[in-house]
DODRENMAR-389379 format. One record per residue: x, y, z of N, C-alpha, C in turn. Coordinates in pm, whole numbers, plus 32768, in hexadecimal, padded with zeros to 4 digits. Example, Ala and Ser with C-alpha at 12.3 -4.5 7.8 and 13.67 -1.06 7.14 Angstrom:
DODRENMAR-389379
85277DC7830C84CE7E3E830C85287EB6830C 85057F1F82C485577F9682CA850A80038313 
This chain:
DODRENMAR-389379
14DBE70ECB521496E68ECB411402E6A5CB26 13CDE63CCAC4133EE683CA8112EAE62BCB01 129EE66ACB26122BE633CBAA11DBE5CACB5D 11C5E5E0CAEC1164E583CA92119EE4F6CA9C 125FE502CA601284E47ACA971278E44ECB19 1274E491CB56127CE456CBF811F4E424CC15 11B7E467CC1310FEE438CC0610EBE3BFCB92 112CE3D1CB3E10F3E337CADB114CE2B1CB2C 11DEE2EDCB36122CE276CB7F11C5E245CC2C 116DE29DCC5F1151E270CCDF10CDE209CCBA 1093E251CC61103CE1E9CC131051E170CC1D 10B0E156CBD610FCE0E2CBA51125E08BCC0C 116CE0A9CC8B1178E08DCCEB1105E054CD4F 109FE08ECD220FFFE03FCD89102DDFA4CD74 102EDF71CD071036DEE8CCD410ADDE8FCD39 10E1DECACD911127DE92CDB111BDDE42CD76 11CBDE1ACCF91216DE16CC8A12AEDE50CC8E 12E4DE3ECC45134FDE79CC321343DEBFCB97 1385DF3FCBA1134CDFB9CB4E13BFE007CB1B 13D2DFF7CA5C141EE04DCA3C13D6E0BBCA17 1458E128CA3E1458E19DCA2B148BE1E3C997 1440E21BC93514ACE25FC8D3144EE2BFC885 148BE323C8DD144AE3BFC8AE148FE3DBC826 1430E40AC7FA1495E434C753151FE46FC78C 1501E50EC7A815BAE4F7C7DB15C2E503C85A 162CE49FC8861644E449C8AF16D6E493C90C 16D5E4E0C94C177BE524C9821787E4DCC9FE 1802E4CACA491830E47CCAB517EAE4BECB02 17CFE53ECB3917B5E58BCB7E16DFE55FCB85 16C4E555CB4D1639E55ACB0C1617E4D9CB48 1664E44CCB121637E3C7CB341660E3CCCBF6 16AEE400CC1416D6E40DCCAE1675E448CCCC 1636E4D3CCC215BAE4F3CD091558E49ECD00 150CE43BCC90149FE3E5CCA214FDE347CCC1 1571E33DCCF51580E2CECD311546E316CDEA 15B7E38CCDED155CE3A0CE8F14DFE3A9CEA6 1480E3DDCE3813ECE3C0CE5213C7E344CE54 141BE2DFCE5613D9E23FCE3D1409E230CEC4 147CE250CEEA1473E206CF7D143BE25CCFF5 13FCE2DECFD31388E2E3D01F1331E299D035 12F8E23DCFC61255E21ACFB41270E197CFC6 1300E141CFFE1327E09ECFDC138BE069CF78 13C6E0BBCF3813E1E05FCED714A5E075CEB1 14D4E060CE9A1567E090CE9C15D6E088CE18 15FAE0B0CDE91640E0CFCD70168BE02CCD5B 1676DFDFCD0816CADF65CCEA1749DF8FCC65 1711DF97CC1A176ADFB5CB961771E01CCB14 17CBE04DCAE31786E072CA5117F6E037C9DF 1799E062C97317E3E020C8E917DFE099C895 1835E070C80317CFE0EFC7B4177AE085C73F 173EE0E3C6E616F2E08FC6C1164AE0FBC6A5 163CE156C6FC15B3E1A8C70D15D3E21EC69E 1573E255C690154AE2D0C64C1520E29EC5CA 14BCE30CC57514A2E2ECC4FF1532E291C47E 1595E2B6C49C15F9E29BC47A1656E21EC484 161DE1F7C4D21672E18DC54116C9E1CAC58B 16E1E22CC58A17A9E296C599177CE290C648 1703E276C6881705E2C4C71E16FDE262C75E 16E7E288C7D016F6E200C871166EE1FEC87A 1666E186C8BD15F4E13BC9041651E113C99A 160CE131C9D71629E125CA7A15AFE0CBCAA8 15E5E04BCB001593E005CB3C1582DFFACBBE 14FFE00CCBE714E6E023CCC81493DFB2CC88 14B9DF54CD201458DF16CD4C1425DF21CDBA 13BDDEDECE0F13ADDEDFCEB31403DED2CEE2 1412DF10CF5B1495DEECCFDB1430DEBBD03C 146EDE28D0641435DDDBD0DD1443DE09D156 1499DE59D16214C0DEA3D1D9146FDEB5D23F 1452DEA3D2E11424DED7D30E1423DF7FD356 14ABDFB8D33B1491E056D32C145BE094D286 146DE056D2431420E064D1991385E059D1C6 1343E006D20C12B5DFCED1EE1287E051D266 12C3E05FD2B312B0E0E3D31D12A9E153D2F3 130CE179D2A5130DE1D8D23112A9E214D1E9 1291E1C8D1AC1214E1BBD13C119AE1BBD175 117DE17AD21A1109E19CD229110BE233D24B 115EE237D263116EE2EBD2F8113AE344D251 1171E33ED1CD1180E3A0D15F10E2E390D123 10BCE2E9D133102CE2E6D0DB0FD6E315D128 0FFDE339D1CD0FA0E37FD21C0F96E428D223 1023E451D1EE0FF4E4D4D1FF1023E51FD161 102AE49ED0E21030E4E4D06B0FB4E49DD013 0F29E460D05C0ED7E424D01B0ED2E436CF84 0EB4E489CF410EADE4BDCEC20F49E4D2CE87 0FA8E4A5CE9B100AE4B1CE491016E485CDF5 0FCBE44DCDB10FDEE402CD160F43E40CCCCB 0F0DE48CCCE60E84E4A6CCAE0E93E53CCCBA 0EFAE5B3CCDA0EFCE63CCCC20F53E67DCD5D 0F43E61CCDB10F38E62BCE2F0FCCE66DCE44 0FE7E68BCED3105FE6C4CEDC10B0E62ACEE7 1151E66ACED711BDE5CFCEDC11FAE617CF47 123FE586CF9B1296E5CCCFF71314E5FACFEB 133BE66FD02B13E1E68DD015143FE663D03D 1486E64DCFE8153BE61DCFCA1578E61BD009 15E7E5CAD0261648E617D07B16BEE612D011 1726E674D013173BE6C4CFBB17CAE62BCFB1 1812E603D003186EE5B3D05D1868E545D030 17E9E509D04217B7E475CFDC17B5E472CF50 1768E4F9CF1C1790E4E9CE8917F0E4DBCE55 183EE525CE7E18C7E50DCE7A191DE488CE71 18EDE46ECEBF194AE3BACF0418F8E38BCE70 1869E385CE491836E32FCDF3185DE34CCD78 1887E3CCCD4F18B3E3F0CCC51956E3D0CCBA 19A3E3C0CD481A1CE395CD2D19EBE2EBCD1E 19B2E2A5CD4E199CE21DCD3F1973E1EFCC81 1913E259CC9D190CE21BCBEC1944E245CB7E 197CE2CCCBA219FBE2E9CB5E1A90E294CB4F 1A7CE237CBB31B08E1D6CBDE1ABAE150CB6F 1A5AE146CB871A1AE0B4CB501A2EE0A4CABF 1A09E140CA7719F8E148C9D51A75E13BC998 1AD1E183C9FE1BB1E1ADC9C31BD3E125C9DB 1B83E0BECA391BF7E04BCA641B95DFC7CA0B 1B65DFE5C9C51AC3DF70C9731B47DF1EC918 1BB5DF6CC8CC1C0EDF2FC8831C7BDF54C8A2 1CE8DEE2C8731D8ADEFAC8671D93DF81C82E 1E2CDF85C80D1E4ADFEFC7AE1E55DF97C71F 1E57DF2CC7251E83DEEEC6951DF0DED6C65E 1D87DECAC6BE1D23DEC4C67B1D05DF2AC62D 1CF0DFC7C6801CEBE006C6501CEBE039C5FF 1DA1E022C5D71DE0E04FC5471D78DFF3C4CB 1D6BDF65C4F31D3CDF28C48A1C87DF50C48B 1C65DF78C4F51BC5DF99C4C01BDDE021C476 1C3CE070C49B1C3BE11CC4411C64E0C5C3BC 1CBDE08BC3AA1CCEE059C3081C70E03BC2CB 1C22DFC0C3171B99DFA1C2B81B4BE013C2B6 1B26E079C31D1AB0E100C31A1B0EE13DC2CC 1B7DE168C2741BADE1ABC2431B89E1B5C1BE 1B85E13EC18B1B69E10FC1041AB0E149C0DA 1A7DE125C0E719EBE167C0B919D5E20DC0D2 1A32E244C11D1A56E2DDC1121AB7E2F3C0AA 1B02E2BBC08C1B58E2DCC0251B29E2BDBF9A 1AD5E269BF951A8FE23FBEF11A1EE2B6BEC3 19E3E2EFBF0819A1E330BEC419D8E3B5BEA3 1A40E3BABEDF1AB1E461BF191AEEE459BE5C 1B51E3DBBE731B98E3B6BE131B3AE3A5BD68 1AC2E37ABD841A90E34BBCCA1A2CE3C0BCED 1A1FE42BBD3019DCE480BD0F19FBE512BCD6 1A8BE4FFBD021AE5E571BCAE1B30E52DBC47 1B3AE4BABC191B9BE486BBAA1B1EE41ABB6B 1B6AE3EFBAFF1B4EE34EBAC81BECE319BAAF 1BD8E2A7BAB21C5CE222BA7E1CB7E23FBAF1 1D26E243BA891DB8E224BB011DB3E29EBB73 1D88E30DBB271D8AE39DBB7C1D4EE375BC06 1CB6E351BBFB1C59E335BC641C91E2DFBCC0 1CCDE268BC6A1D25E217BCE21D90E248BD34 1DBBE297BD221E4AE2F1BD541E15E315BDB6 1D97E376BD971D6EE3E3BE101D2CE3A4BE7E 1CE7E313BE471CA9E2B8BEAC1CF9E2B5BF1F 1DAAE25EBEEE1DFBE25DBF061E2BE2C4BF92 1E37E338BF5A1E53E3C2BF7E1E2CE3AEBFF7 1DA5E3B6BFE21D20E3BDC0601D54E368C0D4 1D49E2FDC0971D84E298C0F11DD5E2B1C132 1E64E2CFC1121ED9E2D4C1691EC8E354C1C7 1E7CE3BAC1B11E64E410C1F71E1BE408C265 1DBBE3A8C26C1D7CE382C2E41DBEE322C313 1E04E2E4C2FA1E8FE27FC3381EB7E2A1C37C 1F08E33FC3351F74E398C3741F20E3E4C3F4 1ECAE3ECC4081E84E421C4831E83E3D9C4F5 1E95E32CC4BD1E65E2D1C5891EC3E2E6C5D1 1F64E30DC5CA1F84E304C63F1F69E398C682 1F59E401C63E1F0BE464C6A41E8EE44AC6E7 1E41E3FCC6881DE8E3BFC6ED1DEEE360C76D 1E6EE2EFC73A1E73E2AEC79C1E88E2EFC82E 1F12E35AC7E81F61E3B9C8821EAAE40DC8BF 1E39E423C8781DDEE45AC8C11D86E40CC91A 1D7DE395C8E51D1AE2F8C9221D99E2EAC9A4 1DF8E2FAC9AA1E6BE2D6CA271E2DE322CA74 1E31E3AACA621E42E43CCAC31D9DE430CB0F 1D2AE40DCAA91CE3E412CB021CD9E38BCB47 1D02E309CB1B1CD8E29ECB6D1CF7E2B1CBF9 1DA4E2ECCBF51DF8E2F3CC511DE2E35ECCCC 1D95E3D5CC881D3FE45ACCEA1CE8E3D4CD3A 1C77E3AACCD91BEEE379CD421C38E32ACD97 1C97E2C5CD811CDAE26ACDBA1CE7E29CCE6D 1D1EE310CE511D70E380CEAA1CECE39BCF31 1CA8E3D5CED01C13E3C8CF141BD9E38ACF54 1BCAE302CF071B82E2A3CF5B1BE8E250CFCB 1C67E275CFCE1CA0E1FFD02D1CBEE267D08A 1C9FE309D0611CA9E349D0F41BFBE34BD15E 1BA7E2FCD0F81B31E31CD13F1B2CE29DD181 1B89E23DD1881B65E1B4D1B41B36E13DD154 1B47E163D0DB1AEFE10BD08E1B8EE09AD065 1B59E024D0481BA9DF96D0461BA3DF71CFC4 1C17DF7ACF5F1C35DF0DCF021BF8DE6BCEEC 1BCCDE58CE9D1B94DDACCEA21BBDDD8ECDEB 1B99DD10CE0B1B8CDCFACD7C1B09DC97CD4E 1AD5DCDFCD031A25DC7BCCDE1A44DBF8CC7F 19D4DBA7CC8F19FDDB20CC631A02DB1ECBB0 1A29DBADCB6E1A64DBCDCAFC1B08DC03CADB 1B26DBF7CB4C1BBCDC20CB701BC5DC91CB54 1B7ADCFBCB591B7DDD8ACB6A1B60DDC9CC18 1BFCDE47CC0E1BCCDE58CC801B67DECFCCC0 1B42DED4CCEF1A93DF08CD331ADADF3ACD8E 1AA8DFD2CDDF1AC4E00ACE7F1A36DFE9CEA8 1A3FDFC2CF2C19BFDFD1CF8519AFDFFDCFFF 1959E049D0271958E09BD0A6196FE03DD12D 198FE07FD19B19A6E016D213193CDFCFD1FE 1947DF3FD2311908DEDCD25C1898DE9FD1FD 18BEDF0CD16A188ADED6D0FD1887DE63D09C 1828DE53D03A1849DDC1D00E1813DDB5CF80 1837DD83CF19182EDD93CE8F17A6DD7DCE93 175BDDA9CE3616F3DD62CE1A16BEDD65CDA8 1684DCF2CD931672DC7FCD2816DADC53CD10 16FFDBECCCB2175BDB8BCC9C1787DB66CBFC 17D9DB76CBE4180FDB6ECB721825DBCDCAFF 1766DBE2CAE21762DC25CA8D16E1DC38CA9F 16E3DCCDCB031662DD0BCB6415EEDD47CAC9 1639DD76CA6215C5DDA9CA151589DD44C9C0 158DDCD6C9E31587DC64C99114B4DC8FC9C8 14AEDC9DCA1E140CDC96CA9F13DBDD20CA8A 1437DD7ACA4F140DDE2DCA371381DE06C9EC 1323DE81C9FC12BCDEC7C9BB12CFDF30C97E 12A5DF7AC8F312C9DFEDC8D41295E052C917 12A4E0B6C928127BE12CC94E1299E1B3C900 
């Protein structure tokens, strides 16, 4: 995890605000370490989407404040003995256990964001503008249309290996989080969310609707 993000994300966080996250790249592993640096300092992992990177292709992960009164305890105990953490300063260390729980959480959030039928139909539409330039850049006329074609069915022929891979991991974190205690819900988007004991969604509807970039 680059310290620079973690130091610009704590930045960001003074404001009190709610604060997306989206490091160019962007790995499950990567956004879980600067979600646990947020709930050192107050603030607690709400959501991610994709949508980030120069590309659009990467995640944006959204923390906001946690009202919590062990969160607001937290954050003072860390801004007292990591003053400078978001100006060069040292950050505090991890626990190896939480990252974990948080990279299975948002790893569960991104595999479970759509159906499988959606799916299939968003790879169809993303299929097509990969296949046009594939297809009329090795042919012209009927030829070019064929290979467009070609293209196409070949990335077709790939979702249900994808799908059987979006199962395996939803179904691992799943495994994870309901052996750590964490509770099934469903948010007022009819998607379902895990949350830690005695936890509670936060924001409402549509939490990145209030995000800041970062």
């Amino acid at each position: 995890m680059s310290k620079k993000h973690a130091r610009k994300m704590l930045r960001r966080m003074a404001s009190g605000e709610p604060v997306e996250v989206a490091p160019t790249i962007a790995t499950m592993t990567k956004l879980a370490r600067l979600a646990a640096i947020a709930q050192q300092f107050g603030y607690e992992y709400a959501d991610i989407r994709q949508g980030g990177g120069p590309q659009g292709n990467g995640y944006v992960m959204l923390i906001v404040p946690d009202p919590s009164p062990e969160a607001r305890a937290r954050a003072e105990r860390n801004r007292a003995a990591y003053p400078n953490a978001s100006d060069g300063g040292a950050l505090p260390p991890l626990d190896p256990g939480a990252v974990e729980l948080l990279k299975a959480r948002i790893t569960f959030d991104i595999t479970a964001k759509y159906t499988d039928r959606q799916r299939i139909l968003l790879t169809a539409v993303g299929a097509v503008p990969l296949a046009l330039p594939i297809g009329f850049g090795l042919a012209t006329g009927v030829t070019a249309v064929v290979i467009t074609v070609a293209v196409w069915a070949a990335v077709m022929a790939l979702i249900p290996v994808g799908l059987r891979v979006n199962r395996r991991y939803r179904a691992k974190c799943t495994a994870l989080l309901q052996a750590a205690g964490f509770t099934p819900v469903t948010d007022p988007t009819g998607r379902m969310r895990y949350l830690p004991p005695g936890g509670r969604l936060p924001g409402h509807g549509n939490p990145f609707a209030a995000g800041s970039s970062s």
